[in-house]
C-alpha positions, 0 to 999 in steps of 0.5 A: 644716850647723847642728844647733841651732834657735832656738824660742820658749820656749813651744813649746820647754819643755812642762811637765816630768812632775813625777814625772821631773825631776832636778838634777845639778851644783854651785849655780854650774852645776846642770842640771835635767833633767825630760821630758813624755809627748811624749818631749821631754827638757828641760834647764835650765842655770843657765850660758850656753854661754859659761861653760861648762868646758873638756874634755879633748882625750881626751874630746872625742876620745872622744865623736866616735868614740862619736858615730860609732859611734852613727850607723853603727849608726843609732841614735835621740836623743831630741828635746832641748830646751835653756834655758840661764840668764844671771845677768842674767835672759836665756837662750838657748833652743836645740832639737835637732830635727836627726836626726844631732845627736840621734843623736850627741847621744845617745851622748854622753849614754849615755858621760858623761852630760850633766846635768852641767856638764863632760858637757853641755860635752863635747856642745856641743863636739863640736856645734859642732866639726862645725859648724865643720868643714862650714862652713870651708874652711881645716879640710878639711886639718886632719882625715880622715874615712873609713868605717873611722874619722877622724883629727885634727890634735891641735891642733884637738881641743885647740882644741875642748876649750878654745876658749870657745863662743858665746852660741848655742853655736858656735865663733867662726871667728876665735877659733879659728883663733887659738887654733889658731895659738897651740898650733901655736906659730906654726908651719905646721900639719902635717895629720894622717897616714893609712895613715902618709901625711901629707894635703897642703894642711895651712894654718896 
């Protein structure tokens, strides 16, 4: 399952209206914020994804549980757009075309905002975390999810919020899944527990 779309830029970033656009951020990471009559919502980002900041494992659990809530209730996202700038003169252009990633998107931004730095962090994150977990069999024991609510390995939340993303704002498989050892300190990972019962077939 993969929320994101690559779009030529030209067709991805309308003219911004000039009486909408604003800046939130530092000037190593500002974001510029405009949108057009259409609705599209535009954010230019002076950080590739990769450099993005790490977030609290609290807030990531935070904003899953928001992202949920917003979905159960069926709420709408706008449509976003993403250009994300590189010191060197290139960008990733990402869109977000998805309904359900609009949804949960759209939450995140109602919870912490995401004009800045640590908030747009926050929602790549928690993109690509369920990115990870639709397309990776040896997770399934890492986390429940159920219509009541969901439960995660700690460890995995705390890899999400610290593993650095991709250019194309994702997680790398494998450096995850380092990662993810190194904080079960070489141990076999424990799933999480539901109803006080441990889920089996937990792998390292």
């Amino acid at each position: 399952m993969r929320h994101w779309r690559a779009t030529p830029a030209r067709s991805m970033f309308r003219p911004m209206n000039a009486q909408h656009p604003h800046s939130e951020g530092t000037s190593a990471g500002t974001i510029r914020v405009g949108g057009d009559s259409d609705g599209l919502v535009t954010y230019l980002i002076d950080l590739p994804p990769e450099a993005l900041p790490s977030v609290h494992k609290r807030d990531l659990e935070r904003a899953w549980h928001a992202a949920r809530a917003a979905a159960l209730a069926e709420q709408q996202g706008a449509v976003r757009g993403f250009r994300f700038n590189r010191p060197d003169g290139s960008h990733t252009d990402l869109a977000l075309a998805d309904r359900d990633a609009r949804c949960w998107v759209g939450a995140v931004d109602r919870i912490v905002g995401i004009a800045h730095p640590p908030g747009m962090s926050l929602c790549l994150r928690l993109l690509a975390l369920i990115d990870l977990l639709a397309r990776a069999p040896w997770a399934r024991s890492l986390f429940h999810l159920a219509r009541d609510g969901a439960e995660f390995h700690p460890a995995l939340l705390r890899t999400a919020a610290s593993q650095p993303l991709t250019r194309d704002a994702r997680f790398d498989e494998a450096g995850f899944r380092s990662r993810l050892a190194r904080f079960a300190s070489g141990a076999q990972l424990e799933a999480p527990r539901v109803n006080g019962q441990r889920l089996s077939g937990a792998c390292p």
